[in-house]
N, C-alpha and C positions, 0 to 999 in steps of 0.2 A: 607298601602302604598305599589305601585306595585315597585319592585324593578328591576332595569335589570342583566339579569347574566351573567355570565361570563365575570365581567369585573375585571381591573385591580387595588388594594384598597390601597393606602399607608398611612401609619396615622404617626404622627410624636410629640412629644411635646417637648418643650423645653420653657428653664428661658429665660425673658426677652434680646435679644442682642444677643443670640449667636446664630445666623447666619442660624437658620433653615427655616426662609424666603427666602432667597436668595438661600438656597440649595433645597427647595422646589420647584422652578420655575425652575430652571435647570434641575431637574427629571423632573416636569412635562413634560417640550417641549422637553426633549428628547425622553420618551416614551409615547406624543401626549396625557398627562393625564389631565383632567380640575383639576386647580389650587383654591385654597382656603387657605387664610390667614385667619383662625376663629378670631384671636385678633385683627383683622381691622373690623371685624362685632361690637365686643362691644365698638372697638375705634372710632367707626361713633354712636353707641348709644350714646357712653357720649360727643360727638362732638356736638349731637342735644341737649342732655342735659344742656350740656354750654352755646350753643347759643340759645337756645327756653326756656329760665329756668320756664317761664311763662305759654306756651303749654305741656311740657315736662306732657304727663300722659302714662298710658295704651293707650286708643284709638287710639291717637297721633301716640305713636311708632308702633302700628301693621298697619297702616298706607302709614308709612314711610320704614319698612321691607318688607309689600306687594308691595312696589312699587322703590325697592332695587333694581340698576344694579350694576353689579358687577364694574363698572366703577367708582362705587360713592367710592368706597373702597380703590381707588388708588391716593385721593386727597391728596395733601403736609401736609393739615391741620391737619390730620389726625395721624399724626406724633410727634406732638407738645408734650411738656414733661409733661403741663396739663392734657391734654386731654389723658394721659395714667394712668397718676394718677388717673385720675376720672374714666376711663375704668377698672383697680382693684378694684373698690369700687362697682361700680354698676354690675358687672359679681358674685358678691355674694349672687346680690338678685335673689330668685326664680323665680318672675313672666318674670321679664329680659331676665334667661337659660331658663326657658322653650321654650319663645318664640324664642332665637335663637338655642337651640336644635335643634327643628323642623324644621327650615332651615335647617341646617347642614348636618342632618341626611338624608334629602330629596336629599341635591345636591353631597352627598355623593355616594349616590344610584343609585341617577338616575339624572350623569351628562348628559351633552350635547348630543346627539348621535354622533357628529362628536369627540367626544374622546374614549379612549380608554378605559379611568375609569378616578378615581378620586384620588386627592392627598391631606390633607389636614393637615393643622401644627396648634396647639395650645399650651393648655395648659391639654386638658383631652381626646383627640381622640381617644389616644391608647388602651382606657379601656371604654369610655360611647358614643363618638362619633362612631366609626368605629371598634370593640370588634373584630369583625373577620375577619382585617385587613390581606390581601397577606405579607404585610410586616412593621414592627412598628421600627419606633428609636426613640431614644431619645438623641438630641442633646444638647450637651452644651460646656460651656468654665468658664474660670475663671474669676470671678466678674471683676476684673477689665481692663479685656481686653475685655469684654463686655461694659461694661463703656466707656470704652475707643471707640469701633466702634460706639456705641450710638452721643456719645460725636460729633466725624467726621461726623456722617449723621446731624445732628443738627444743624452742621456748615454751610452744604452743603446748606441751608434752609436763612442760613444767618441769623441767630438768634443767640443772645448774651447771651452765658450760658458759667458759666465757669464748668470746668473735674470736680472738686466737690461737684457741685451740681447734678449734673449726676450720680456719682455714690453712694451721696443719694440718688438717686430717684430708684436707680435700685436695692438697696438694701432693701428699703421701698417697691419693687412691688415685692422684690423673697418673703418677709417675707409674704405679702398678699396672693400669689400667693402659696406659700407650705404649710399655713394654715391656711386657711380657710376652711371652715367648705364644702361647699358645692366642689365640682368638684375640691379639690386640686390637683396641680401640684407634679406627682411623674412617678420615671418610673416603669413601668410594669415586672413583670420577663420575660416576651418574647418579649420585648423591645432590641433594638440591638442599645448600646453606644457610638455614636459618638461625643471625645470628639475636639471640633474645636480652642482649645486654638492657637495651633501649626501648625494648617495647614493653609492654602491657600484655596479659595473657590475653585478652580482646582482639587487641591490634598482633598478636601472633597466629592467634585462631583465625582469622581474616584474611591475611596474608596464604596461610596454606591452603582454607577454603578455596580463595581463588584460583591456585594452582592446580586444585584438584577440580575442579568444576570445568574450568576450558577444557581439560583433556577430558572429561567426560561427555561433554557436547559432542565431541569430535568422533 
């Protein structure tokens, strides 16, 4: 795979909730980097999954990958506390990470030309997505202030869920998500900890700014 150089790589992972989507879009458009939410890739596979239970094979989904805009990834549905659930289940199967590996890795590489690089937030980027990442964090916060922003986006959707079923469900995908067997969620020792319990999306976006800014001078 032909890669471009010199560009700009950030990898980020973080538990379910705390907030390194929303701080990942903010780095991107600051420094013009193309954006990638990897947990909306397998929460559109288990989307097709739910809804196509019938088609749902191999063929199907390489398919529907090859013919992926990035636009399909920003649908409400996509959101649903379902279809997250079912998104930790099938992100453990093999043939699944393989195939969205190879994405990843690819738009990782070799994003768009009109960007500067690529930014991208999961669950494994900082170690099998993007290993020789310019710069890696790992974001998070406390269960239930994670719960709890999950909970408000939910609402926002106008779906009738109450805060403790929510923060089931976000306790059932850390417990998925830190071990399972393939690509667990952990951070990395050259991982740089941003913990988002206490700040403000402001005061988080500031903090990285920083971080990323010295070593660019340098």
């Amino acid at each position: 795979m032909l890669r471009r150089k010199n560009i700009l790589k950030i990898a980020i992972d973080s538990p379910a909730a705390a907030g390194a989507g929303t701080l990942a879009k903010a780095i991107s458009k600051h420094y013009n980097l193309f954006y990638l939410d990897t947990g909306k890739i397998y929460r559109f596979i288990a989307y097709l999954k739910l809804s196509f239970p019938k088609k749902f094979n191999q063929k199907f989904l390489k398919l529907k990958i090859k013919s992926l805009k990035i636009k399909d990834l920003s649908k409400k549905n996509l959101l649903l506390d379902e279809v997250g659930t079912e998104a930790s289940i099938i992100s453990k199967e093999k043939n699944i990470r393989k195939i969205v590996h190879s994405l990843q890795v690819n738009l990782a590489y070799n994003p768009p030309k009109k960007y500067r690089g690529s930014c991208l937030d999961g669950r494994d980027i900082t170690y099998k997505i993007i290993p020789d990442a310019d710069f890696k964090f790992y974001i998070t916060a406390n269960i239930k202030t994670r719960a709890f922003r999950r909970y408000k986006e939910l609402k926002t959707l106008k779906k009738k869920i109450a805060y403790s079923e929510v923060l089931k469900s976000i306790k059932k995908r850390d417990n998925s998500d830190f071990n399972r067997k393939i690509s667990p969620l952990k951070k990395t020792k050259d991982s740089l900890l941003i913990n988002t319990t206490n700040l403000n999306k402001r005061a988080c976006f500031l903090k990285i700014k920083k971080i990323i800014d010295r070593k660019l001078k340098n």
